[in-house]
MARDO-332986 format. One record per residue (C-alpha): x, y, z; residue in one letter. Coordinates in steps of 0.1 Angstrom, whole numbers, padded with zeros to 4 digits, always signed. Each point is the difference from the previous one (the first is absolute). Example, Ala and Ser with C-alpha at 12.3 -4.5 7.8 and 13.67 -1.06 7.14 Angstrom:
BEGIN
+0123-0045+0078a+0014+0034-0007s
This chain:
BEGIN
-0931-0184-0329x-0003-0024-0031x+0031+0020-0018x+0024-0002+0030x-0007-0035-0001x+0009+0000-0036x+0032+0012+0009x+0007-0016+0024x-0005-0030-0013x+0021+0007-0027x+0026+0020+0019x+0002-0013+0036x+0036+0011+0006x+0022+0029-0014x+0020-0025-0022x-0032-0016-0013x-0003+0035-0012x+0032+0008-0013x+0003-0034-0019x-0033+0013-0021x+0000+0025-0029x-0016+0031-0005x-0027-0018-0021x-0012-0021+0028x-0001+0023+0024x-0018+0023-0018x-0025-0033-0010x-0003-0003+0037x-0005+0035+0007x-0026+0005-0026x-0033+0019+0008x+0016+0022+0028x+0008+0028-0018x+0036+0015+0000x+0023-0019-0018x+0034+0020+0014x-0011-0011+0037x+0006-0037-0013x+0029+0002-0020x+0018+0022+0032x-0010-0034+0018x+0016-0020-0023x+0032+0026-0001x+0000+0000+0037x+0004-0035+0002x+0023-0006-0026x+0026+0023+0021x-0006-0012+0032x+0008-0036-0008x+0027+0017-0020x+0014+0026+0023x-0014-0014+0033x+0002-0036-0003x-0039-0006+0000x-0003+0018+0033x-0016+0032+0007x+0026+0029+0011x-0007+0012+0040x+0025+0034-0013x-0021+0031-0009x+0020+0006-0023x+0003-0032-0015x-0040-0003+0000x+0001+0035-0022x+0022-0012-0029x-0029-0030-0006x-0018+0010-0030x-0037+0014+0012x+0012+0005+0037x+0001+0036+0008x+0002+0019+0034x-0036-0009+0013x+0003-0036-0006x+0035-0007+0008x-0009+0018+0035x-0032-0023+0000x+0020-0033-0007x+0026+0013+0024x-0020+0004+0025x-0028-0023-0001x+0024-0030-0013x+0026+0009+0021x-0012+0018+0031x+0027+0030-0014x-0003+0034+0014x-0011+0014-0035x-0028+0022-0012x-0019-0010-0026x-0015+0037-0005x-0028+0000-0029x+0005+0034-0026x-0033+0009+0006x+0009+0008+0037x+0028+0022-0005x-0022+0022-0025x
């Protein structure tokens, strides 16, 4: 819990997170392991202030072309976020 509230703190909304570089987030991600998952963060937020104007897309589609989304969690956030009719099927399942 103490690391999310290191980031949140630091990054409480996406363009808190998009107005930081890749040095501070990395700083603030520190000690969790997994560097990529942090900068796709960081990427992610960058083009949805830039592409979305700072709001997260409801399109499946649109969800997909964010850096780090792929087809489980744009289902996930689709449906979850948005009470969509989309599957958020886990690999693991289909194997």
């Amino acid at each position: 819990i103490s690391y999310y509230l290191k980031w949140m703190e630091a990054f409480p909304t996406i363009q808190h997170l998009a107005n930081a570089t890749l040095d501070e987030v990395n700083a603030i991600w520190a000690g969790l392991g997994y560097y990529r998952r942090a900068q796709y963060l960081y990427e992610a937020a960058t083009q949805i202030i830039n592409e979305f104007q700072g709001e997260l897309p409801r399109d499946l589609k649109q969800l997909k072309s964010i850096k780090g989304i792929g087809d489980y969690t744009a289902g996930a956030i689709s449906s979850i976020a948005y009470n969509e009719c989309n599957a958020a099927v886990d690999g693991n399942l289909v194997r």
